[in-house]
ZASE-319682 format. One record per atom (N, C-alpha, C): x, y, z; atom name; residue number from 1. Coordinates in steps of 0.1 Angstrom, whole numbers, plus 5000, padded with zeros to 4 digits. Layout:
# ZASE-319682
      X      Y      Z   kolvex   vofi
      X      Y      Z       CA    NUM
...
END
This chain:
# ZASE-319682
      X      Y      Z   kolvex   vofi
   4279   6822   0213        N      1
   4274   6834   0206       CA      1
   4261   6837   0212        C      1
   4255   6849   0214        N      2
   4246   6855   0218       CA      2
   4241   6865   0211        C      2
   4230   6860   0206        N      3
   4219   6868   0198       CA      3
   4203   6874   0203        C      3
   4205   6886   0198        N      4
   4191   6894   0206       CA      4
   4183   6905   0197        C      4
   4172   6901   0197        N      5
   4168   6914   0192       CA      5
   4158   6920   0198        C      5
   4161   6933   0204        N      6
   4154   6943   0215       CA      6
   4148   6953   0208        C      6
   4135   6961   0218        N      7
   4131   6973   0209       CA      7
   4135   6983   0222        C      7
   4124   6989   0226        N      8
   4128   7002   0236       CA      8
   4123   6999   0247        C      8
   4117   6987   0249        N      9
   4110   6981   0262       CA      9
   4124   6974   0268        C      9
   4132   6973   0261        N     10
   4145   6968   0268       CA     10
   4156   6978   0267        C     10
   4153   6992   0272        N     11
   4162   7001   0269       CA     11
   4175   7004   0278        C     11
   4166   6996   0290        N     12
   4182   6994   0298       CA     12
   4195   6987   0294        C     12
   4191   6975   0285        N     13
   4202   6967   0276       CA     13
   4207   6975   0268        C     13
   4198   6981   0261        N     14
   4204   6992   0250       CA     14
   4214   6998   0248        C     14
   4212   7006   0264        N     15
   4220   7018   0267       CA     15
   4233   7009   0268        C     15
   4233   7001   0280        N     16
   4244   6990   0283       CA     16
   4252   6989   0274        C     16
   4245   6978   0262        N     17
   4251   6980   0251       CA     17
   4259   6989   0246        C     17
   4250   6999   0241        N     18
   4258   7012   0238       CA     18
   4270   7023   0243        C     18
   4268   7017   0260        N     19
   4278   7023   0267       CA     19
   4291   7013   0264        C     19
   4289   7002   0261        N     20
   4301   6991   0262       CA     20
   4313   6990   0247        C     20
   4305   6998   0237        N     21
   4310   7003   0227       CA     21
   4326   7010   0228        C     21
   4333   7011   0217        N     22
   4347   7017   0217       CA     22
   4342   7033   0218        C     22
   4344   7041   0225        N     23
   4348   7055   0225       CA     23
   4343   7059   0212        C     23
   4346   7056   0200        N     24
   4347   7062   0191       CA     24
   4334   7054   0182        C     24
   4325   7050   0188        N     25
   4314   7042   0179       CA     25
   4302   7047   0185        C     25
   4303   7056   0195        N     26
   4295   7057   0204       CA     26
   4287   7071   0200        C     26
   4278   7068   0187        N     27
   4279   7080   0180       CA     27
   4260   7083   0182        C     27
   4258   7094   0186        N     28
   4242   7096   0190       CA     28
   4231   7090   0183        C     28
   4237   7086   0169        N     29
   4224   7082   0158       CA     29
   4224   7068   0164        C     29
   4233   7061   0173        N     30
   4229   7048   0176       CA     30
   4222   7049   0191        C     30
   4222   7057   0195        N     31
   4215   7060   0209       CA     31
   4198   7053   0214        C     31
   4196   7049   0219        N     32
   4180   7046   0226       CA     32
   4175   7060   0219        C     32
   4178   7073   0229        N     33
   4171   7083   0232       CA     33
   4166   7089   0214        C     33
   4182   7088   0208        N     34
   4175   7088   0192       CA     34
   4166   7080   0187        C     34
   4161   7071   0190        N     35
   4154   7065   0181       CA     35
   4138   7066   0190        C     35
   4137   7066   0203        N     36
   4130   7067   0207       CA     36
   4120   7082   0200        C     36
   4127   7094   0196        N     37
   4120   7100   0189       CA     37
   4112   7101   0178        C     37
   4123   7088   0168        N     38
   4117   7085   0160       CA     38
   4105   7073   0159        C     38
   4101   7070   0174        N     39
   4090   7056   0174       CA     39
   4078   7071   0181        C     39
   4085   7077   0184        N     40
   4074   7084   0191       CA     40
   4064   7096   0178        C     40
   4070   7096   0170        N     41
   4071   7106   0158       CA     41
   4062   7096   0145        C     41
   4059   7086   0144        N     42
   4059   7077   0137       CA     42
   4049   7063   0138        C     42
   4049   7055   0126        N     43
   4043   7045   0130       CA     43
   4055   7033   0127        C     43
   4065   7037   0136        N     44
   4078   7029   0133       CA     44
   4080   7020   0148        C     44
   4086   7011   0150        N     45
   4091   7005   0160       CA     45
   4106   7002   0160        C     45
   4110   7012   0170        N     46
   4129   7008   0170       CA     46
   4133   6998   0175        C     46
   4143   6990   0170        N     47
   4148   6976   0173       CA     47
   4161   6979   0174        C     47
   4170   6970   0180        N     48
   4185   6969   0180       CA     48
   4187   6952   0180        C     48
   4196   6950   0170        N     49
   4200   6932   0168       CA     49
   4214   6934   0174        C     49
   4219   6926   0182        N     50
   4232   6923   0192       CA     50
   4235   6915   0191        C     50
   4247   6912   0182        N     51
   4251   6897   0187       CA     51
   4264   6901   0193        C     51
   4268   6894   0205        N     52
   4277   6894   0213       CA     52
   4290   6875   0204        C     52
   4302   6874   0205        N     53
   4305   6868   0208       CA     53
   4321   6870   0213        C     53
   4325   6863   0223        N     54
   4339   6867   0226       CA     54
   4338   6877   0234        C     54
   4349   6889   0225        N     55
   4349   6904   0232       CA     55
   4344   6912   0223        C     55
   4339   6911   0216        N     56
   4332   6912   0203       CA     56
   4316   6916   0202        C     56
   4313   6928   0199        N     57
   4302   6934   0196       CA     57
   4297   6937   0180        C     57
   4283   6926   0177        N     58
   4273   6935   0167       CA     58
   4263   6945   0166        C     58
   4262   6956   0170        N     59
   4253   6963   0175       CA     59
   4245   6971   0163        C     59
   4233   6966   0159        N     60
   4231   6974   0148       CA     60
   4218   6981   0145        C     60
   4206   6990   0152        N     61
   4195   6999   0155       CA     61
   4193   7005   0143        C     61
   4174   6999   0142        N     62
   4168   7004   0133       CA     62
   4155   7010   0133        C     62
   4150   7010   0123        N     63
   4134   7015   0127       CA     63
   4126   7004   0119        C     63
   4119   6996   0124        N     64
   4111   6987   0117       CA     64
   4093   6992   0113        C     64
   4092   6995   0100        N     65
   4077   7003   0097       CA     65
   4073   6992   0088        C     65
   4057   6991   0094        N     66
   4049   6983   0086       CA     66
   4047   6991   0070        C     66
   4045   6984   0062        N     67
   4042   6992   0046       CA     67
   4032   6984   0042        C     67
END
């Protein structure tokens, strides 16, 4: 099992990731480019947590804000 958790400084993995998705998961709100507007907009930091195991994808992108 393979566990990661990336922000946008690893957006090449990101996309990867997101391109490796089923057809039908591949929905814009999970995108780099989305969230990147909202780190840019913000005092937020976008993350994505991956766990890989098998053929098997967790892909799950957020915004992490200090409070």
């Amino acid at each position: 099992m393979i566990e990661m958790l990336i922000t946008l400084s690893d957006k090449e993995l990101w996309d990867k990731t997101f391109t490796e998705l089923p057809d039908n998961l591949q929905d814009v709100y999970y995108s780099s480019n989305y969230y990147q507007v909202y780190q840019n907009n913000s005092n937020s930091t976008a993350c994505c947590f991956i766990v890989k195991e098998n053929n098997r994808t967790f892909f799950y992108p957020f915004l992490k804000t200090v409070i």
